[in-house]
N, C-alpha and C positions, 0 to 999 in steps of 0.2 A: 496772287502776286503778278502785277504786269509792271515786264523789264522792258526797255525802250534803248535797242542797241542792241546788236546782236554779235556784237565784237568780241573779244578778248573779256573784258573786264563783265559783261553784260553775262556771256555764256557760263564763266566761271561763277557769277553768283548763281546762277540758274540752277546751276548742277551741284552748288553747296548747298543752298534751299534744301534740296532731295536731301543730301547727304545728312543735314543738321534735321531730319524728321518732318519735312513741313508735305503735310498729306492733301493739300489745298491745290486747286490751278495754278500753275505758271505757265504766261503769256509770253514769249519773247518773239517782241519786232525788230525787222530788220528793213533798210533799204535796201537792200542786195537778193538777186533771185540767189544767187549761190548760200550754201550753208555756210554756217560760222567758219571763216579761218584765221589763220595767221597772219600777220602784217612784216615781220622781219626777213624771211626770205625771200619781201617782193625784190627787193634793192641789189639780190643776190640770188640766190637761188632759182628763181624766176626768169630775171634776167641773162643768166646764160646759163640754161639749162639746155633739155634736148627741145627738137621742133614739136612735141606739143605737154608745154610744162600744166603743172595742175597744181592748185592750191595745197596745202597741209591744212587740211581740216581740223577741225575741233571737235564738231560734231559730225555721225551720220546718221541716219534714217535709222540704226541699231539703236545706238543712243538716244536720238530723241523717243524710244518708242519704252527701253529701259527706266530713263529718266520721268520717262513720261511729262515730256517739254511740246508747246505748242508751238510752233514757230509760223511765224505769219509773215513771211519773206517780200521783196517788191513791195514794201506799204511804207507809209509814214503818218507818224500821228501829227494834225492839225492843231491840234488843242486839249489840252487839259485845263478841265473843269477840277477845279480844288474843289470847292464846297459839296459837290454830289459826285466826288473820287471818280470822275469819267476820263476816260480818252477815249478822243474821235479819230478816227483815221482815214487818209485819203480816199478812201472809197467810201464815206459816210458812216461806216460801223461805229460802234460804241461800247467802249469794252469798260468794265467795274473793276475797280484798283479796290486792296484794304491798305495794301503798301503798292507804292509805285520806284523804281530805280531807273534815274534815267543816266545813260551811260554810251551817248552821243558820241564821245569820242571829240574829233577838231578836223578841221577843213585848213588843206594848203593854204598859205595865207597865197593872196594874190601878186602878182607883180604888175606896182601900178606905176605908169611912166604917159605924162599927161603928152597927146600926141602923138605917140608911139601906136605901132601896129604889132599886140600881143598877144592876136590873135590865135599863133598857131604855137603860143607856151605850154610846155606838156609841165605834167605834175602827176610825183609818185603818192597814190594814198589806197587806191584800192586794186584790185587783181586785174580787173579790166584796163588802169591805166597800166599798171606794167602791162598788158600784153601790146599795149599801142607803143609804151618807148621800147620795149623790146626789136620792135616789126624797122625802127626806125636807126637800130643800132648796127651799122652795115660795115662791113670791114672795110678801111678805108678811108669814110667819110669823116666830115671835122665833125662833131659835138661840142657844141658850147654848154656847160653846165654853169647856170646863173645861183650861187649861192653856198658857201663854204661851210658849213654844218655838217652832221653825221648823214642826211638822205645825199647831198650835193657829194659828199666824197666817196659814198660808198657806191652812188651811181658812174660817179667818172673812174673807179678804179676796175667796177663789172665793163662797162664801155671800152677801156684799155685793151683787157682780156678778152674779148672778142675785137678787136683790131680797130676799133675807132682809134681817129686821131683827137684831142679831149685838149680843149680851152675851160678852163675853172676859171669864173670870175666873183670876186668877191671885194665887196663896197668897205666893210672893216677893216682894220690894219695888218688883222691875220685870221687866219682861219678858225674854226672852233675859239670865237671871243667868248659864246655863251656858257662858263662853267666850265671848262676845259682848261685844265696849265699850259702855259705857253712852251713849257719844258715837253707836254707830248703832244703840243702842236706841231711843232719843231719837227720830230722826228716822224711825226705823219707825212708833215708836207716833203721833208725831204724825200722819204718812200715814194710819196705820188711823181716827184721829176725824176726819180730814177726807173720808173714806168713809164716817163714817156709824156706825162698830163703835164702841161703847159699852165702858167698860174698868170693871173692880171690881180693885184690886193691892192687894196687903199682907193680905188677908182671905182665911181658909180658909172655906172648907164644914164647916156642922155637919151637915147629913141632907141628903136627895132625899126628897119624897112622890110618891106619883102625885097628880092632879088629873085631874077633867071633862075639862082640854082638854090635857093633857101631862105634864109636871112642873111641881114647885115646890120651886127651889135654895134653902134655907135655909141663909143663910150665918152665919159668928159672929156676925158686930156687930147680926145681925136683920133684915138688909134680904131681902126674898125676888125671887125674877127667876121667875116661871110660861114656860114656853117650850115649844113646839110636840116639840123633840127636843135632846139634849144629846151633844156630841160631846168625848169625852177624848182631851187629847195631851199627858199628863206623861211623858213618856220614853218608855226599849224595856227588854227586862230582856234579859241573853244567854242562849240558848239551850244551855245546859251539862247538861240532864238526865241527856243519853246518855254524855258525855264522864264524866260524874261517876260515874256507874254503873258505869262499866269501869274506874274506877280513875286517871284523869288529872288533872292539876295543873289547879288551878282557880284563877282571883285575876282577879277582876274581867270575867272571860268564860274561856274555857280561855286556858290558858295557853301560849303558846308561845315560842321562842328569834328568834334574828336572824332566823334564814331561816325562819320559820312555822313551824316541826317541833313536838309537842307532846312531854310530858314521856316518849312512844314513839316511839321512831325512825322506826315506819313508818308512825305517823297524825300530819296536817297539818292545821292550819287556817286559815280566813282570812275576812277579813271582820267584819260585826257582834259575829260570837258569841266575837270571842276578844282578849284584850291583848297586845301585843308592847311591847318596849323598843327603843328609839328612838335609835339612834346618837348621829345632832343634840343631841338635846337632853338627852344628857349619860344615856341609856339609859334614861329615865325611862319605865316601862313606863302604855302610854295603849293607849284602845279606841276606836276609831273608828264613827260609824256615818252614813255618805257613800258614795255611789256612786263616787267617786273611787278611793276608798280602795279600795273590792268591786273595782274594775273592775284594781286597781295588785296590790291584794295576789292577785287569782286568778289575772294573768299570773306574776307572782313564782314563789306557791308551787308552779305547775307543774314550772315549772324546778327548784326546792326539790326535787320529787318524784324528776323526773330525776339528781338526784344534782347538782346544779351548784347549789355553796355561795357564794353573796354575801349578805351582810348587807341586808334589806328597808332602804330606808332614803329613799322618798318621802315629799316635805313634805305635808303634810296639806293639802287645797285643796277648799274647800265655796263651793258658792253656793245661792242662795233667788229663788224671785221671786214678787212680792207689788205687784199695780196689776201699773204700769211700770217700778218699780224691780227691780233686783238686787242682790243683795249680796254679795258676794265676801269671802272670808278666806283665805290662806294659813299655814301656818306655827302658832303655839302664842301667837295676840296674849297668853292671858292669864300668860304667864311671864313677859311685859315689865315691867320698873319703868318706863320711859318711854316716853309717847306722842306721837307729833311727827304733827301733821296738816300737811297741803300747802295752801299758800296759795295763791289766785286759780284755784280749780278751777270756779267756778260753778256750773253743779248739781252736779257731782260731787262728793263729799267722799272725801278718800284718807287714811289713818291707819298709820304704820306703830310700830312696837311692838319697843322696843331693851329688852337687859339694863342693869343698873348698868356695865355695863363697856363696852359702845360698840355689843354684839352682836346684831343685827337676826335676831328670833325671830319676828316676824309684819305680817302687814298683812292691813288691814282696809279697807273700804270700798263705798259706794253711787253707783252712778251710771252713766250711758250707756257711758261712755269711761273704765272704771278697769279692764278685765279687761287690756290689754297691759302696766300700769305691775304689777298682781296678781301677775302670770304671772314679769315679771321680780324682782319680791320674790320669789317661790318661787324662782326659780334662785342668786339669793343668800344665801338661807338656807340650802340647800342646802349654798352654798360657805363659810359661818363666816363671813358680811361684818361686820368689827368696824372701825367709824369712826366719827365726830362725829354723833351724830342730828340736829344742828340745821341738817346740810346739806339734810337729804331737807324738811324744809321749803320750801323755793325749786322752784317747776316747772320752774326752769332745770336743774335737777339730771338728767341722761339715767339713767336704770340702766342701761341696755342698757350704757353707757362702762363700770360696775363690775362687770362681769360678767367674770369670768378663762377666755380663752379658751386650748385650747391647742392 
């Protein structure tokens, strides 16, 4: 078995592989000298942690030796040969697939501004860039964060708390447009100005200059923001070069079926870099890009690999944390025609998200005490829950009762 990605999604099938009996090689490539880690604490933990933060690993030298996992770090594969199941990799090698999982992951999409000097744009994706915005995060100084999504907020709220002054700029009409209710955009962005972070929304970027003492964001309407360092987080792009090269189904990351498989039987995907169709929600093929998801779909597509066909078909489940708050989403809030929030939750706010027709597709919400009522919206979407939304209204209402046990 050679896995191509050494991420999240890539190390989890690795280490299921073992788990589900497989007594054969497993190859796992990486571009990164460092071992497998985490990507969620870059934005946070990383970022204002002590003077010399470290990764949270996945794997170590214990593990890969346990697992009995190869790991070939600093490399990247050139090409895969389908027809004689090879990959090449950057230093010439040629490694033999029987099954191959590629699980690339996605790259910051770029910030493109014809004429502009974008030169010195930082972007959150791997350890070594946090430790360069980290180096750049000075008490003080202004921060311009270009990009109002989950890395752009949760970068300007680390920024705050170590004492930057923090300019968000965002070209949408509000913030988190992508899947998120406007109901806990709301109460995010108000959090972010009463911390201090400064908002520009509905206005794009004309150029970037350099200046004496940093940049100077030149936006349409004229207003300009000078700031020490400018940090972009409009998206990720999927990682499909190599898939696309050899010839594989592409549509909105590679493409694959129920069970991961791509449009070749014996190369798999999972993770960021690829779209599947979606049982639930009526096969509607989506991409994901949550640790949930890495962590679901690389035990999955193991099994996939093994030959053991079950349709992938976990509810989508993302959270953020930003201050004190957390935010929690299960499920596809933005397919709902109606939204029914829960009364007398106090700080909590809980939001769940019904079709035309009764069928609970998502929930959403902020606060200390909303990840058990989350948790059990995910097992009901799961199940088809189709009934009155104006019940989940009333706190009185248990989920755990609507839950079909058998």
């Amino acid at each position: 078995m050679v896995i191509i990605g050494a991420g999240h999604a890539g190390t989890q099938a690795a280490i299921e592989l073992r788990n589900q009996g497989w007594l054969g090689t497993i190859t796992l490539i990486g571009k990164e000298e460092l071992l497998p880690y985490e990507r969620p604490p870059l934005s946070k933990a990383v970022l204002k942690g002590s003077d010399k933060p470290s990764p949270t690993f996945i794997l170590n030298e214990e593990l890969l030796k346990e697992y009995q996992l190869e790991l070939i770090g600093k490399s990247t594969v050139t090409r895969i040969n389908r027809p004689t199941h090879m990959v090449q990799l950057s230093d010439g090698r040629e490694l033999h697939y029987e099954r191959l999982l590629l699980a690339l992951g996605a790259n910051p999409r770029q910030l493109n501004l014809e004429g502009s000097d974008t030169s010195g744009a930082l972007y959150l994706r791997t350890f070594l860039d946090a430790l360069q915005i980290r180096a750049r995060l000075v008490p003080g100084q202004h921060v311009v964060v270009v990009g109002g999504g989950f890395i752009g907020l949760e970068v300007a709220a680390s920024a705050r708390e170590l004492g930057c002054t923090v300019t968000l700029i965002e070209a949408a009409p509000r913030i988190l447009m992508r899947g998120v209710p406007a109901e806990l955009a709301t109460v995010l962005e108000a959090r972010h100005r009463a911390a201090g972070v400064k908002f520009k929304i509905g206005v794009g970027i004309n150029r970037i200059e350099s200046s004496p003492t940093g940049h100077n964001i030149i936006m349409a309407d004229g207003d300009i923001f000078n700031c020490a360092a400018f940090i972009v987080g409009i998206g990720a792009v999927p990682e499909i070069a190599l898939a696309s090269a050899c010839g594989l189904a592409i549509d909105n990351g590679i493409r694959v079926d129920h069970h991961l498989a791509t449009s070749d039987p014996d190369i798999f995907a999972a993770g960021d870099c690829c779209s599947f169709p979606h049982p639930i929600f009526g096969g509607r093929r989506i991409r994901l890009e949550a640790w949930s998801n890495a962590q679901e779909q690389g035990l999955h597509v193991a099994r996939s690999m093994l030959g053991i066909c079950e349709a992938y078909q976990e509810v989508p489940w993302f959270w953020s944390d930003q201050y004190e708050m957390t935010l929690q989403m299960a499920g596809m809030p933005d397919l709902g025609a109606v939204c029914i929030e829960r009364v007398g939750l106090e700080e909590n706010q809980l939001y769940f998200h019904f079709t035309e027709e009764g069928r609970l597709v998502g929930a959403s919400g902020i606060g200390p005490a909303i990840s058990k009522d989350i948790r059990y919206a995910q097992l009901l979407i799961r199940q088809r829950l189709t009934m009155s939304p104006s019940a989940f209204s009333s706190p009185d209402l248990k989920l755990k009762s609507l839950l079909i046990t058998k």
